[in-house]
C-alpha positions in Angstrom: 0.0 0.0 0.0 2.7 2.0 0.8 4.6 1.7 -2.3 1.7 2.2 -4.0 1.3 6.0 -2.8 5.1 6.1 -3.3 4.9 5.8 -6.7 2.0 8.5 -7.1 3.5 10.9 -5.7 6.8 10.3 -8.0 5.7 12.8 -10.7 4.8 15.7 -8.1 8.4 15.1 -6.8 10.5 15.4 -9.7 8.3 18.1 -10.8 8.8 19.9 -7.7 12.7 19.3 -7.6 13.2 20.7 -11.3 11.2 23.5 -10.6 13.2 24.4 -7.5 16.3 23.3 -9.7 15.1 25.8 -12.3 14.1 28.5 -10.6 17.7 28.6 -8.8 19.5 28.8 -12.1 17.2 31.9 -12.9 17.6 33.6 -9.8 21.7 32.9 -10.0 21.7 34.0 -13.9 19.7 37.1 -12.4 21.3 37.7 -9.3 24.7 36.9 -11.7 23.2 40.0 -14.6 23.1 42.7 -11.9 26.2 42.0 -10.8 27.5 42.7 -14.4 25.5 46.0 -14.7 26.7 46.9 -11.3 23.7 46.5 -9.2 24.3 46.3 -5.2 22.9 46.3 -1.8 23.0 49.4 0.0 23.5 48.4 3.9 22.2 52.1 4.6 18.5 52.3 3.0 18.1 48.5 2.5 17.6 48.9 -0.9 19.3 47.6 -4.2 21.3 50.1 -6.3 22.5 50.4 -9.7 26.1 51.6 -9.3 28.8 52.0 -12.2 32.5 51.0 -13.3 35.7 52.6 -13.0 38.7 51.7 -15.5 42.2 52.9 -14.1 45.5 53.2 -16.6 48.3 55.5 -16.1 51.2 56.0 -18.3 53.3 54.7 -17.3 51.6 51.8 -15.7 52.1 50.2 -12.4 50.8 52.9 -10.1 49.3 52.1 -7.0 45.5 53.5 -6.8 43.6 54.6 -3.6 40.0 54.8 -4.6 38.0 57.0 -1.9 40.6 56.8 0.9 41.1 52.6 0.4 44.1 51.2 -1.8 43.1 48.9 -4.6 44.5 44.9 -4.7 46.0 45.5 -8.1 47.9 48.5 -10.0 47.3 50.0 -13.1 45.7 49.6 -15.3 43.3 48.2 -13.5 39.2 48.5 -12.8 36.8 48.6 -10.0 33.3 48.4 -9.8 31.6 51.5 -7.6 28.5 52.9 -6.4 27.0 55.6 -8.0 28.4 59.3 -7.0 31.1 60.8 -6.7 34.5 59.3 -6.4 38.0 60.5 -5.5 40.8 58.5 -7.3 44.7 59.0 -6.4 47.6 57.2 -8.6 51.1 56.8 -6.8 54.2 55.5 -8.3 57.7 55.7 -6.6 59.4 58.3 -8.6 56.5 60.3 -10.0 54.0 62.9 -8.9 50.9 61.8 -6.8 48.1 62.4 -9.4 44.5 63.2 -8.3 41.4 63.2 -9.6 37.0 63.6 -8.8 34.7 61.7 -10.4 30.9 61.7 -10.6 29.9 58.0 -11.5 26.2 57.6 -13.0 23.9 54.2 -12.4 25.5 51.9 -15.4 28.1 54.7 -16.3 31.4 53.4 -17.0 34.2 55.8 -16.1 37.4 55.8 -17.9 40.6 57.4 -15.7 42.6 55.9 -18.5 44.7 59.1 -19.6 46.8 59.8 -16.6 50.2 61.1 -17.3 52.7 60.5 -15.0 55.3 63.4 -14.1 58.4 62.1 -12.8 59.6 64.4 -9.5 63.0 65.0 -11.3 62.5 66.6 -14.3 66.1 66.7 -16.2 66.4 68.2 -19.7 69.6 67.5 -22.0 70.9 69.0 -24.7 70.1 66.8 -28.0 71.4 69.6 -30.5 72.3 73.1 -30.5 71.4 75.1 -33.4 73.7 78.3 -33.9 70.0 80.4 -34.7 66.6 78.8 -34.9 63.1 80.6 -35.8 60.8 77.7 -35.9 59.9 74.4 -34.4 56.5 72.8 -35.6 55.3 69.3 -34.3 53.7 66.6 -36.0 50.3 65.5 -34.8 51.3 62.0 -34.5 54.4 63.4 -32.4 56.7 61.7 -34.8 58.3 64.9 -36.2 59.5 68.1 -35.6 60.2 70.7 -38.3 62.9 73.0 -37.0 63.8 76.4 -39.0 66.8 77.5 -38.4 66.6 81.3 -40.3 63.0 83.2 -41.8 64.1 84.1 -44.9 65.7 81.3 -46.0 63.5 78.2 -47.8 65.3 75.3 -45.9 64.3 73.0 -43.3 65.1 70.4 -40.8 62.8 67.5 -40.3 63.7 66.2 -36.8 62.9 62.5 -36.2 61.6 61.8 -32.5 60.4 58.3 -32.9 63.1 56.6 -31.1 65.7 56.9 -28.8 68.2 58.6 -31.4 66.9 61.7 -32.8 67.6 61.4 -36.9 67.6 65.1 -39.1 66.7 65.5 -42.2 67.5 68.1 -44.2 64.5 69.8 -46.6 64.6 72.5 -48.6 62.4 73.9 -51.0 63.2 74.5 -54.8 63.4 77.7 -56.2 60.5 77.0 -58.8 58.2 76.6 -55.8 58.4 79.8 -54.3 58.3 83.5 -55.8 61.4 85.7 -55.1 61.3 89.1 -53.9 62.3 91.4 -56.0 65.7 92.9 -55.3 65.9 95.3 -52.1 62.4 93.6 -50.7 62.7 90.9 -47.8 61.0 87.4 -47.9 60.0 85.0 -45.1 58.7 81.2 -44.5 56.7 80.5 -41.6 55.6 76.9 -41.2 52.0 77.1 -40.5 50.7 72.7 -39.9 51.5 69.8 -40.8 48.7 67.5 -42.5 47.2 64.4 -40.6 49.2 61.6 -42.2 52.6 64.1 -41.7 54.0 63.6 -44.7 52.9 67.2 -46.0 53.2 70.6 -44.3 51.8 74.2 -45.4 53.9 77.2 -45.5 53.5 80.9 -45.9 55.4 82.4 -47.8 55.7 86.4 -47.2 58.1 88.2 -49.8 58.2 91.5 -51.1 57.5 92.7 -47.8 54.3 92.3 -47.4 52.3 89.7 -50.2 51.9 86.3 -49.3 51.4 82.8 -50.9 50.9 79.2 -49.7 53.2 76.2 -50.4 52.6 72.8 -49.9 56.2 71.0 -49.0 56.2 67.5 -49.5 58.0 65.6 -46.6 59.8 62.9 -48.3 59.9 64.7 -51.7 60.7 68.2 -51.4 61.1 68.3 -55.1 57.4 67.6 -55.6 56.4 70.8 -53.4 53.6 73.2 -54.5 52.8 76.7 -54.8 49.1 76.6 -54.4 48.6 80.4 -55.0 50.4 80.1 -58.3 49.0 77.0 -59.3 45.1 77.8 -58.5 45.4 81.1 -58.8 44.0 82.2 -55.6 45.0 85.2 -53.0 44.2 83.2 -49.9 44.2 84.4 -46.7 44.0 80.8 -45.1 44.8 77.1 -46.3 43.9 74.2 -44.0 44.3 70.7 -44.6 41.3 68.8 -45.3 40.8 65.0 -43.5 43.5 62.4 -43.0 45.4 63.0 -45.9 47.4 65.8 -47.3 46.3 66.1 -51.1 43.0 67.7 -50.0 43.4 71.5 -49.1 40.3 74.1 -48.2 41.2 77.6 -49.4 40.0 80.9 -47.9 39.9 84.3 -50.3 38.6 86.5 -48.8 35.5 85.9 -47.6 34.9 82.8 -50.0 36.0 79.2 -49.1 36.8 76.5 -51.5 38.4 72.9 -51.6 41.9 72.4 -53.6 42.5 69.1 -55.3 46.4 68.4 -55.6 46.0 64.9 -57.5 44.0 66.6 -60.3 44.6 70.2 -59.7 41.3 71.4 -59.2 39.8 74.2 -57.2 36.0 73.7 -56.8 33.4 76.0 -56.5 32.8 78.2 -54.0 31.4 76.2 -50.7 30.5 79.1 -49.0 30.8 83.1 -49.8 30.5 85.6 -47.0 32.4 83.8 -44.6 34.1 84.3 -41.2 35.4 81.6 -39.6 35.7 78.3 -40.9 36.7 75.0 -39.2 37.2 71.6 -41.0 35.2 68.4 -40.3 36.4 66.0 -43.1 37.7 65.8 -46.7 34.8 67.1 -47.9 32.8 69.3 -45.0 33.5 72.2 -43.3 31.8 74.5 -40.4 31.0 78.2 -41.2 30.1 81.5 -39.6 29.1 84.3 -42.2 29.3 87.9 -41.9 26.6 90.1 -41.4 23.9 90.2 -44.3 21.6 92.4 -45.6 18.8 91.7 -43.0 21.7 91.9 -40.2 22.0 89.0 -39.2 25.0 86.2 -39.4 24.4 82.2 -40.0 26.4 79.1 -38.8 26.2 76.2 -41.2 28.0 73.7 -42.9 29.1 73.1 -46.2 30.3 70.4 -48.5 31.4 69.5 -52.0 29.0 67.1 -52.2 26.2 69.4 -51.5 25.0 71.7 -53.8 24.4 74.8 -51.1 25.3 75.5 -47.5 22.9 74.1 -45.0 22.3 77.1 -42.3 22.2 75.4 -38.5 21.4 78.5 -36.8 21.0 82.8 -37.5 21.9 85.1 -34.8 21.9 88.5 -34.8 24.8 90.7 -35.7 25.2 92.1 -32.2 29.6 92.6 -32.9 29.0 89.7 -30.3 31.7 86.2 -30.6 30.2 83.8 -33.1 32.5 80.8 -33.3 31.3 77.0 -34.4 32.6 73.7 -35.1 31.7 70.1 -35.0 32.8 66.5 -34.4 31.6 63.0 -34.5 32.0 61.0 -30.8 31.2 57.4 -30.4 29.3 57.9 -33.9 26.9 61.0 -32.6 27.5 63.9 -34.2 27.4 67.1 -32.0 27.7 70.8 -33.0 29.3 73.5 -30.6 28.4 77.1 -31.3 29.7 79.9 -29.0 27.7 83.0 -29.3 28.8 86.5 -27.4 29.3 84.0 -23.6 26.9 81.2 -24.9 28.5 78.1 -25.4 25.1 75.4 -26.7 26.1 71.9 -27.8 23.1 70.0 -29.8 23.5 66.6 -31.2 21.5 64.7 -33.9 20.7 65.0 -37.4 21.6 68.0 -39.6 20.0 69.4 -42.2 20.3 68.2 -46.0 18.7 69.6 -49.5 16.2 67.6 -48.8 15.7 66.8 -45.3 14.8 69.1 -42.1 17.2 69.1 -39.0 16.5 67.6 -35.9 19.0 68.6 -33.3 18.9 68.7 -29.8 20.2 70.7 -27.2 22.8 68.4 -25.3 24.3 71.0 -23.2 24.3 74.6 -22.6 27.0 76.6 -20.4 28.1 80.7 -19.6 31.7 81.2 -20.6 33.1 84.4 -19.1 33.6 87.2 -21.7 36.4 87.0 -24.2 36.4 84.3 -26.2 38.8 84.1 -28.8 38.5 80.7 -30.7 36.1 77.4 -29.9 37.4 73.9 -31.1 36.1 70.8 -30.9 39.3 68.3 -29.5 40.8 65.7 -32.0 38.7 62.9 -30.7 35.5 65.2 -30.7 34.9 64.8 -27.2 35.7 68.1 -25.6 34.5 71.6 -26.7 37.0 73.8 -25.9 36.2 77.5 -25.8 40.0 79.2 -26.1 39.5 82.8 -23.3 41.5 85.1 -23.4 43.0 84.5 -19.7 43.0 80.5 -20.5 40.3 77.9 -21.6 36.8 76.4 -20.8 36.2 72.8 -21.6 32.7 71.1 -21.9 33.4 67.1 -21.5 30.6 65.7 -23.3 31.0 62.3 -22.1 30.7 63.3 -18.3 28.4 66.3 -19.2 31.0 68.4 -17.1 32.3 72.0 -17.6 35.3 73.1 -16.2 37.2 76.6 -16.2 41.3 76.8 -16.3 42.8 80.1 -15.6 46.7 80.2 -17.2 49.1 80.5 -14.7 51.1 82.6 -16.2 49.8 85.1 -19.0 51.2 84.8 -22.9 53.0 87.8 -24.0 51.0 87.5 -27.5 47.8 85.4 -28.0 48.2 81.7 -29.5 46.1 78.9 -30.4 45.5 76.1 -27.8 48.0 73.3 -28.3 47.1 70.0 -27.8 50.2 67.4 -26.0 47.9 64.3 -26.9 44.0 64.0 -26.7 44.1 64.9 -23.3 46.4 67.2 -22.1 47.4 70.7 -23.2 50.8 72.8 -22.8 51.8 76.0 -22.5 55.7 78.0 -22.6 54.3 81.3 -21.1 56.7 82.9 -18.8 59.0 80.5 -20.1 58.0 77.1 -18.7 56.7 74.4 -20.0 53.3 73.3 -18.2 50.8 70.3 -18.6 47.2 71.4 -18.2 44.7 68.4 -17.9 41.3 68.8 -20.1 39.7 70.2 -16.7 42.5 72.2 -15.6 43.7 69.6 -12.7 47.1 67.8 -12.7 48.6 71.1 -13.9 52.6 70.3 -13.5 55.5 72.7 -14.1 58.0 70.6 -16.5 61.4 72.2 -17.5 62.5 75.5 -19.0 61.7 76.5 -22.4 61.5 79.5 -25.1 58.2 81.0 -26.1 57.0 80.6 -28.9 58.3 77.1 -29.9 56.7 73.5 -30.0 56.8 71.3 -27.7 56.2 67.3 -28.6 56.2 64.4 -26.6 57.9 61.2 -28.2 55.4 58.3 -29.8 56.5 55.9 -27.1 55.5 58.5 -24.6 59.3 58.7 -23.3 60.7 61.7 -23.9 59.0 65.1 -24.2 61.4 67.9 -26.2 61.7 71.6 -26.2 63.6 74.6 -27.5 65.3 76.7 -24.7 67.7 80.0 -25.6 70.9 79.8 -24.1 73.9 81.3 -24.6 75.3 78.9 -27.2 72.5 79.4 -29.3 69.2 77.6 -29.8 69.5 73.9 -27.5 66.7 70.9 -28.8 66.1 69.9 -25.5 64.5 66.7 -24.3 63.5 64.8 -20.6 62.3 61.4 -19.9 58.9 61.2 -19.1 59.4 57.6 -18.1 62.2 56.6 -15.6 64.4 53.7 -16.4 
C-alpha cells in the first residue's frame, strides 16, 4: 500500500525538484546580470542600487591607486566596480608625482581614468642639438616629427625625427620653382604654419616682397614635388587648411569665399561658402562656417560640402559685434555641433540638415563662458568643446556632461592657439616654462625651462618630451624622460 502511494506521488516530486532546480538557475543568472550591470545592496536604505565602473590606466603603468581613501588589490591599469556618486581617485608611483582626480559616476556609467600622465619628481632636460639660430619648431600630430627652421628668410628646413631613442635630421629644402622671389631690395619670409594628418605634407606661408603672401605645400619625403598653391590655383588666400586624413585635400580661404583644392587633379571647386568668417574643417569634404553680417543683419552658422549643392544654415543670430565661433565633431558615432555666441556656449547633437531633409537637433548641453572668447574647437577625438578665453580655456566634456574653467598661470606675452600634448592634455611656454594642463584644468605640472613661442612634442613611445630653450650657445633641442628607467 505503501509503495503504491510512493509511486504517485513520484511525478509531483521530480516536478517539484526541477522547478526548485530551475528557478535557482534563474535567480543565480539574475542575481549573476546585476552583478555585471553593477547592481548592489545598499546596507544604509536596505535597498538595491544600480552603481557603475571605474577603468584605471596610467602611463606609465604600475601605479598604486587609492579609490575614496582605500588602496586597490591590483595597479594599473586596473578596474573597480563602484556605487553611484562621486568618487576621488589618487595614482602613486615611486618616482613620479601623486596624481588626483574627482569623479561623478552615473547608475551603469562606465568611467574611464585611463589618460593619466605621470610626471616624474625629477624633471632633467639634455641637450640633443644646439642650433647656432633657430626661428621655428612645428610638431607633427602624431608626435613623430618636428620641423625646425633655423633662419625666416631662408627656404630650408630640418625634419627632426623623434620616434626613437636617437633623434635622426633630415634636411628639406624647398626649390626655387616653388616659391616666388622678392624682388631685389624687398625681404622674404617662411613660416611653417601645420602639418597634415598623415605628416607627410606641411603648409607654408610664404611672405616676400614685404608684405604679399602665398601658400606652399612641401612635401615631406619629396621636397622636389612641393607646391605653390597660390600660383597654381590662382588664388590670393588668406587661409589654407588641410582637409581629413590626408594631405592632397586642401580648403582655401579668399577673402571671404572658401573653397576645396585638389592636388592629385589640380582642381579648385566652386565656391562652398561666400560671406564667410570663420571656418573649421570636419572631413575631406565638409566644413563649419560663420558668415558675416547680411543684408537683414544677421550672421548664419552652417555647414558646407562639396558634395552638397548649397550651405545648409544650423542657426542665425543676430549681428550684435557679439563672438560667433562653431565647429563640430563626431564621438562614439553622434554627431554634436558646438556654437559659442557672445558668452553662450550650446552643444546640440543629432541629425543635420540636407537639400532635402529638415534638421532635428537637440540641445545636449548649454554653459556661460566668461567674456572674451577668442576661438572654440572641438578636441581631436570630438569629445571636448574647448572655448579658447583670453586668460585661459573652458572645456565642456561631453561624455561626463561636465564643464570646467582653467585660468593660465602665467599670461602669454601675445595670443596663441591652444595646443594639444595628446588628446588629453594641453601645454603652454608662457613665462618660459613648460606646463601640462589636464582637459579640466587639474594635474597642472611645471616641467622644464623652455622658449616661447616654440613646440613642444612628446615622443610616440610617450618617453621623452622635447623643447627649445635659448641659451647662450645658441638655440638647444632639448629633451627629458617622461618615463624613468
Amino acid at each position: 500500500m505503501k509503495r503504491e502511494v510512493s509511486k504517485r506521488r513520484q511525478p509531483y516530486v521530480r516536478t517539484a525538484v526541477y522547478s526548485f532546480m530551475t528557478l535557482s538557475v534563474a535567480v543565480i543568472v539574475a542575481l549573476l546580470m546585476l552583478v555585471v550591470l553593477g547592481y548592489s545592496f545598499n546596507e544604509h536604505d536596505g535597498k538595491l542600487e544600480q552603481g557603475g565602473l571605474l577603468q584605471f590606466a596610467t602611463v606609465p603603468t604600475g601605479a598604486t591607486v587609492t579609490l575614496d581613501e582605500a588602496k586597490l588589490g591590483s595597479n594599473t591599469n586596473t578596474k573597480a566596480t563602484v556605487d553611484t556618486g562621486n568618487h576621488s581617485v589618487i595614482y602613486n608611483r615611486i618616482g613620479y608625482r601623486e596624481w588626483r582626480k574627482s569623479i561623478y559616476i552615473q547608475p551603469g556609467q562606465i568611467g574611464w581614468l585611463s589618460y593619466a600622465r605621470l610626471i616624474p619628481k625629477d624633471v632633467t632636460p639634455k641637450d640633443v642639438r644646439t642650433f647656432a639660430n633657430l626661428t621655428g619648431a612645428l610638431a607633427s600630430p602624431r608626435h613623430n616629427y618636428l620641423l625646425l627652421h633655423d633662419v625666416a628668410d631662408q627656404p630650408m628646413f630640418n625634419v627632426a625625427n623623434i620616434q626613437g631613442d636617437t633623434v635622426k635630421y633630415t634636411d628639406v629644402v624647398l626649390p626655387a620653382t616653388s616659391y616666388t622671389a622678392p624682388v631685389f631690395g624687398k625681404t622674404q619670409s617662411f613660416v611653417a604654419d601645420s602639418w597634415s594628418r598623415d605628416e607627410n605634407a606641411v603648409l607654408i606661408r610664404h611672405t616676400y616682397n614685404d608684405n604679399q603672401t602665398e601658400w606652399l605645400w612641401l612635401d615631406r619625403n619629396s621636397p622636389e614635388k612641393s607646391v605653390n598653391i597660390s600660383a597654381t590655383f590662382g588664388v590670393n588666400a588668406s587661409r589654407v587648411s588641410f582637409g581629413g586624413g590626408g594631405n592632397r585635400l586642401l580648403f582655401v580661404q579668399t577673402d571671404d569665399i572658401v573653397r576645396r583644392v585638389n592636388l592629385d587633379d589640380l582642381t579648385l571647386s566652386r565656391p562652398l561658402i561666400s560671406k564667410a568668417a570663420s571656418f573649421t574643417v570636419y572631413d575631406e569634404k565638409t566644413i563649419v562656417y560663420t558668415t558675416v553680417a547680411n543684408d537683414k543683419n544677421q550672421r548664419t552658422v552652417g555647414y558646407a560640402a562639396v558634395d552638397i549643392a548649397e550651405p545648409q544654415t544650423i542657426a542665425t543670430y543676430p549681428a550684435d559685434n557679439q563672438p560667433l565661433f562653431a565647429d563640430m565633431g563626431s564621438y562614439f558615432n553622434r554627431r554634436y555641433i558646438a556654437i559659442v555666441h557672445g558668452t553662450q556656449l550650446v552643444v546640440q547633437t543629432g541629425t543635420v540638415p540636407t537639400p532635402s531633409q529638415k534638421a532635428d537637433l537637440k540641445t545636449y548641453a548649454k554653459q556661460t563662458l566668461p567674456a572674451g572668447v577668442v576661438k572654440l574647437e572641438m578636441s581631436h577625438n570630438s569629445r571636448f568643446a574647448v572655448a579658447q578665453l583670453s586668460d585661459g580655456f573652458a572645456t565642456y566634456d561631453i561624455e561626463l556632461k561636465k564643464f570646467d574653467r582653467t585660468t593660465w598661470s602665467s599670461q602669454p606675452t601675445a595670443p596663441r592657439q591652444l595646443k594639444w600634448l595628446d588628446e588629453y592634455m594641453l601645454w603652454t611656454d608662457y613665462g618660459g616654462t613648460l606646463r601640462f594642463y589636464e582637459f579640466d584644468g587639474a594635474n597642472q605640472q611645471n616641467i622644464m625651462p623652455v622658449t616661447e613661442g616654440f613646440d613642444v612634442s612628446i615622443s610616440p613611445n610617450d618617453k621623452y618630451i622635447y623643447g627649445v630653450l635659448k641659451t647662450d650657445k645658441g638655440f638647444e633641442l632639448r629633451r627629458a624622460r617622461l618615463i624613468l628607467e
